[in-house]
MARGURO-325680 format. One record per residue: y, x, z of N, C-alpha, C in turn. Coordinates in steps of 0.05 Angstrom, whole numbers, plus 5000, padded with zeros to 4 digits. Layout:
BEGIN
YXZYXZYXZ;...
END
This chain:
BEGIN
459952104760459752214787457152374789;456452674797454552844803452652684825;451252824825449452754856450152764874;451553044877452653114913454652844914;457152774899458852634897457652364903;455452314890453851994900452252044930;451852234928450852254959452852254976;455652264985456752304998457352015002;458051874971458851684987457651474993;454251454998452051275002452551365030;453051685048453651555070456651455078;457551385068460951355068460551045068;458750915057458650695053456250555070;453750725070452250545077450950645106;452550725129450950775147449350615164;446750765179444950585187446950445220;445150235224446750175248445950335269;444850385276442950585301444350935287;446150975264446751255260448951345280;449551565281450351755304454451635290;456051595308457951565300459951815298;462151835274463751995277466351985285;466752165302468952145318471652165304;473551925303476152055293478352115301;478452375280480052555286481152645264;483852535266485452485232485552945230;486453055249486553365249484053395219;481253285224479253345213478353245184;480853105179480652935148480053145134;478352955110476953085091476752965072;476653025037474852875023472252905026;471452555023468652495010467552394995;468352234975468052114952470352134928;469352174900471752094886471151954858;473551834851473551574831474951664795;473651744782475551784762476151604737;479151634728479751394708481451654691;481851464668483651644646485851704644;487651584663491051544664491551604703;493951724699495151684729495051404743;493851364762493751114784496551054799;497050824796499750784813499450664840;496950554844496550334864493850384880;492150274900490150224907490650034932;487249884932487149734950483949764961;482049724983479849714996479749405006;477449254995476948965007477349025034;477148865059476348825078473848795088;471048775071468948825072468249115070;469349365052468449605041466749565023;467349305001464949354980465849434950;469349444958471049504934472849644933;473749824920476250074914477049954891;479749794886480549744869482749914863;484749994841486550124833487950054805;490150104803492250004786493150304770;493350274739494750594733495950494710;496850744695499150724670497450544653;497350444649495750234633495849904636;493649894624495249514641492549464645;490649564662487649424676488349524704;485949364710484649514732482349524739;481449754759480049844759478649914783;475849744782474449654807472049824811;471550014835469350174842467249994865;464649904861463349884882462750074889;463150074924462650334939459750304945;458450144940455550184948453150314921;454250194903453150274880454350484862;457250484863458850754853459450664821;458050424815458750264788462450224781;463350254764466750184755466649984729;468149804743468549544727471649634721;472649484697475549484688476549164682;478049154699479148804697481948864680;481948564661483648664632486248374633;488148314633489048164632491948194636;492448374647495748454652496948604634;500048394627501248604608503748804615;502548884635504349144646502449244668;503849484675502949664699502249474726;499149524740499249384763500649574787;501849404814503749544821502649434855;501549204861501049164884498548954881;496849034906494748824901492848674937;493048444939491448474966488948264961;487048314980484148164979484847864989;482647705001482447495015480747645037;479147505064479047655084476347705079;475047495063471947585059472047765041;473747865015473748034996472647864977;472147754969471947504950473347494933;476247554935477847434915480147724908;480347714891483247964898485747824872;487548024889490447824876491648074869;493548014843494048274838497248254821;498848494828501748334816502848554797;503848484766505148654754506948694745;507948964734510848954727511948774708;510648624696510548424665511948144678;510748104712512247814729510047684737;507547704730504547504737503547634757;502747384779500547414797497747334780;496147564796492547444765491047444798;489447154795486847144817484347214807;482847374816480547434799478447444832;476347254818473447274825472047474833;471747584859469347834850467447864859;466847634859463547614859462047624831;464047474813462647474785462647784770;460547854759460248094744461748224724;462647954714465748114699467347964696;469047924725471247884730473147794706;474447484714477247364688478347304710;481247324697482747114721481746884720;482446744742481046484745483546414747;486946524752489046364760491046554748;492946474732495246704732498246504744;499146624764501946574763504346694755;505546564736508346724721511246714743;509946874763511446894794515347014786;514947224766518147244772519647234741;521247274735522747444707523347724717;522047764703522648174713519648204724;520148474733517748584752516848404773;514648314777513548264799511748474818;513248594842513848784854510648774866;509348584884508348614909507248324913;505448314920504448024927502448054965;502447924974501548005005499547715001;497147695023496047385035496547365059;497847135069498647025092495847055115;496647135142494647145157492146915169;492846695147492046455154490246365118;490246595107489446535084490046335063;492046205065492045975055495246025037;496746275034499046225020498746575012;501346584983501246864979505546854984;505147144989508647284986508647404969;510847384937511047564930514147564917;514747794907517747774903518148064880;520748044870521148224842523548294836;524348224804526248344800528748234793;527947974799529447704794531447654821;531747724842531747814866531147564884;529747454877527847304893524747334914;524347194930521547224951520346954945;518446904931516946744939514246634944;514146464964511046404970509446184960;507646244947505546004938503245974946;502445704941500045614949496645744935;495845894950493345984938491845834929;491845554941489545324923490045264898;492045244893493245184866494345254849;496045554870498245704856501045544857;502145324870503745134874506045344886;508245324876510445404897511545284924;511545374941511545264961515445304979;516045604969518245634975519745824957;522545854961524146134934525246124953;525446394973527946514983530546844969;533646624964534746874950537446944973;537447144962539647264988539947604978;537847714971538648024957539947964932;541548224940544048254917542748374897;539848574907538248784884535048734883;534248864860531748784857529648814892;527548664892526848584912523748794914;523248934931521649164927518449104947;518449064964516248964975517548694997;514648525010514948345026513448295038;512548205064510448175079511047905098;508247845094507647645125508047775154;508147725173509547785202506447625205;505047725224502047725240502547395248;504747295250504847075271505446775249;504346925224504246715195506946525188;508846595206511246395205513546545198;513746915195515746925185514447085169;516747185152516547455127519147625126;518247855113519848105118520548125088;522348185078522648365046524348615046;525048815024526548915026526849004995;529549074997531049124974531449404956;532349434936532549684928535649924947;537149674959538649724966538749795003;536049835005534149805036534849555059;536949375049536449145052534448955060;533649055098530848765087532548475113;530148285101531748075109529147865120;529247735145526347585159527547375152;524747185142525046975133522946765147;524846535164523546315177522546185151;519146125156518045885137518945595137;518545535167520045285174522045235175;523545405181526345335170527145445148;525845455132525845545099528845755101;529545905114532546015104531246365119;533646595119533746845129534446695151;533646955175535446835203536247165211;535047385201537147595208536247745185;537948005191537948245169536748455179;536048715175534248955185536649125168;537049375180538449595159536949755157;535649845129534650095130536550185103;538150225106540450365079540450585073;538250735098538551045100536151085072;534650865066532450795051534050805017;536450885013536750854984538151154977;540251154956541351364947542651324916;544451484922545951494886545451734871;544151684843542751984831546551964807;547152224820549652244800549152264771;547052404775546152514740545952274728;544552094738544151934722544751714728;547351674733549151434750547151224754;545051204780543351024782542850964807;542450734820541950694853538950724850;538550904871535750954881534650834900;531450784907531150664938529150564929;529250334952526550194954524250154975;523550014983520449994997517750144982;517650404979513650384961511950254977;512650204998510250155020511649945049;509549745064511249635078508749505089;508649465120506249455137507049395166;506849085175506349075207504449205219;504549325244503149345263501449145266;499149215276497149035277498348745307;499448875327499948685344503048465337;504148625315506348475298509248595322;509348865332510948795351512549145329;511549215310513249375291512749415272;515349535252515449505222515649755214;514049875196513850125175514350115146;515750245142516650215108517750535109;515650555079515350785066517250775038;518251055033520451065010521951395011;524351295005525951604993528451505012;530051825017532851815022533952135019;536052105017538152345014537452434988;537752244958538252274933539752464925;538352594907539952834894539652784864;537452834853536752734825533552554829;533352424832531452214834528852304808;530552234783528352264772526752514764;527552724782526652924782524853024808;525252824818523952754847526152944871;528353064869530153244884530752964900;529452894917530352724938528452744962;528452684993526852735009523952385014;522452475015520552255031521652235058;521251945066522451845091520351625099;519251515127518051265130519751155160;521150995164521550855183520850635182;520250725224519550455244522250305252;520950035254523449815264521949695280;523149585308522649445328523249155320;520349065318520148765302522348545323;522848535352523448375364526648455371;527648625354530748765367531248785331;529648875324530748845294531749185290;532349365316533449655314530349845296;532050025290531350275279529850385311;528250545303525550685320525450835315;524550955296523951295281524951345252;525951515241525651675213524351895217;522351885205519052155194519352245178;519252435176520152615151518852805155;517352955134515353165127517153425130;516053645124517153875124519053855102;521554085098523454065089523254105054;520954235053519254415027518754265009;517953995025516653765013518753575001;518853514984520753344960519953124938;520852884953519452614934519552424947;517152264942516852064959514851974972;515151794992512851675017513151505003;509751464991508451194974506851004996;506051175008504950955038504550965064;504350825082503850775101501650605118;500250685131498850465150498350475174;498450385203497950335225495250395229;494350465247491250545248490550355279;488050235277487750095304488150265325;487650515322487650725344490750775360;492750785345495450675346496650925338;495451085323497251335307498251135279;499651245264500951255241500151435219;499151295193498951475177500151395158;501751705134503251625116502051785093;502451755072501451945037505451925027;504452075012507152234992506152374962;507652404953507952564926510552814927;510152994926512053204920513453224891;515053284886516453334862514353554843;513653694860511453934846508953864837;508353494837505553424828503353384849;503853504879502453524897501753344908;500853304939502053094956500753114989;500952945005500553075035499952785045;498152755068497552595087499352655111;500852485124501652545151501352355167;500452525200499652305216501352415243;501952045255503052115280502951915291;503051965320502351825341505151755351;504451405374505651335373508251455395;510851385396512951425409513551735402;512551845384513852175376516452195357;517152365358519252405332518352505304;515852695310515152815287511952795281;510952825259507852795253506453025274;505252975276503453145292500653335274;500353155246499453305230499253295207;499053465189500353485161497753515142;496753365126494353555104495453615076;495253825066495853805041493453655016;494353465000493553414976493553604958;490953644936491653794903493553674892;494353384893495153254881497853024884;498052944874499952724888498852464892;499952334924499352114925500851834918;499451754899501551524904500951124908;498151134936498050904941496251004956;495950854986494550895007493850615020;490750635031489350435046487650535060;487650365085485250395105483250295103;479950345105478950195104478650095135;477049825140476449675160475349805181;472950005169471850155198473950315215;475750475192478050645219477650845220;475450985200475351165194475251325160;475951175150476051345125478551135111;480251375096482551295079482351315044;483051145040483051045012485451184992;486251334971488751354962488051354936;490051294920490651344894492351574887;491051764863491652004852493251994827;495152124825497052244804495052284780;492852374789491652484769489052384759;489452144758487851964749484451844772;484552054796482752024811483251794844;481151614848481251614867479951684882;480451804909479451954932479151854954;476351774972475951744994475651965014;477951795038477652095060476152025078;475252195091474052105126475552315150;476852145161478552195189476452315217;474152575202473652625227471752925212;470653145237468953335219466153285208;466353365194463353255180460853305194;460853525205458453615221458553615253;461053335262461453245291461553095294;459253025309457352735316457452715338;459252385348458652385382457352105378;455052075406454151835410456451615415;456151325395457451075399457950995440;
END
């Protein structure tokens, strides 16, 4: 990293408390920091502190940036691609899941990071792993077409919920720690009572899959999947209206679902030009919506929208493709992972517009 590049992100990271705040304003996103590794990134994640940019790529590590010091650690233990990863609430701990079937707990406080825990969570891919809002359990689920939750103290299984017919693509805790969400390759998701250990309804997002003729194959999937912060809606990012998939000739799509009716809300969809897929999504406390994508052409685009609209309200283009998005905690700057081996920190406002706190 140059100087200008370390200077940018010492203030990205370390502002004074008495400094002038910046106003956000997703219109005004920008890069300000960036992360480079040797392989395309598939994943990223931001502690809940801001003291870590972790990321997942073609390889089998990962790869940990302190944002204060700009130092990159490489954590070694997985024998496949990492694919999903979340913190604990102090950032202390991070959990991380791969295509190989293992959940790995790793330390990060210690300087160079071992697992301290592996769980051999699925047969097949292990898709996605989430922490319960109570800290005390993980969700994760794969290719086995199972969901299940274990005990963080121990790694103990606690529950296996099966009911998808197809591999099982992301899953989440519900804010209110008692249910969970999954969904399928087949856009199949399905809420699952803890206490009453069983599904109690179904969600359709089917508009979420596709058949690639060329290559007689069902398409789909969750890349991305995110309550609202008040738990009262569901976002899930992915593909629809398959043409040739692995050529990316398919459209990006993110639909909202009304957590308490279980209905469809919105389908978002980028301009028509744009071709691939929506790798993520996240809710912003402010109550806009933001999503990342990858274009078939290597590219990729930020889109943001506010709430009750039909369409983004604003579009950025990427050099590159995105394919993993996070917010950090302040609310103002976004986290993604690059096609092209980089990760990039944004800030959601203009650089040289400063309003008093």
């Amino acid at each position: 990293m140059n100087a200008k590049q370390k200077n940018k992100t010492e203030v990205l990271i370390a502002p004074k408390p008495d400094s002038a705040y910046y106003a956000i304003d997703p219109t005004k996103t920008h890069e300000v920091a960036q992360f480079k590794h040797s392989f395309p990134l598939t994943s990223c994640r931001v502690d809940p502190t801001g003291r870590y940019f972790v990321a997942g790529a073609q390889d089998l590590d990962i790869q940990v940036w302190d944002l204060a010091t700009q130092a990159q650690r490489t954590l070694k233990g997985h024998t496949s691609w990492v694919r999903s990863f979340d913190f604990s609430s102090d950032g202390n701990t991070l959990f991380s899941a791969c295509w190989g079937g293992d959940i790995k707990v790793w330390n990060m406080t210690e300087a160079e990071p071992k697992p301290t825990m592996t769980i051999p969570a699925h047969k097949g891919s292990a898709r996605w792993v989430r922490v319960s809002p109570d800290q005390t359990k993980l969700v994760t689920c794969g290719n086995d077409l199972l969901v299940k939750v274990w005990k963080i103290e121990d790694g103990s299984l606690l529950h296996t919920f099966s009911g998808h017919e197809r591999h099982v693509y992301a899953a989440d805790f519900h804010p209110d720690g008692q249910h969970l969400v999954s969904q399928d390759l087949m856009g199949v998701m399905k809420v699952w009572d803890l206490k009453a250990d069983k599904a109690v309804r179904s969600i359709d997002a089917s508009v979420m899959t596709g058949y690639d003729k060329k290559f007689a194959a069902d398409m789909g999937g969750a890349r991305d999947l995110q309550f609202s912060p008040d738990g009262s809606e569901l976002a899930s990012a992915g593909i629809t209206k398959v043409v040739n998939s692995f050529a990316g000739v398919q459209d990006p799509i993110i639909m909202l679902f009304d957590w308490k009716t279980g209905k469809e809300t919105a389908q978002l969809k980028p301009e028509k030009t744009f071709q691939g897929i929506a790798w993520g999504v996240r809710f912003h406390p402010d109550g806009f919506l933001i999503g990342a994508g990858a274009d078939r052409s290597g590219k990729g685009e930020l889109w943001f929208r506010k709430p009750g609209e039909a369409e983004f309200f604003h579009t950025m283009k990427l050099a590159k493709a995105a394919r993993g998005l996070d917010l950090f905690s302040d609310g103002r700057h976004l986290a993604i992972a690059h096609a092209d081996g980089t990760a990039r920190v944004y800030r959601m406002s203009a650089a040289a517009e400063k309003t008093k706190v």
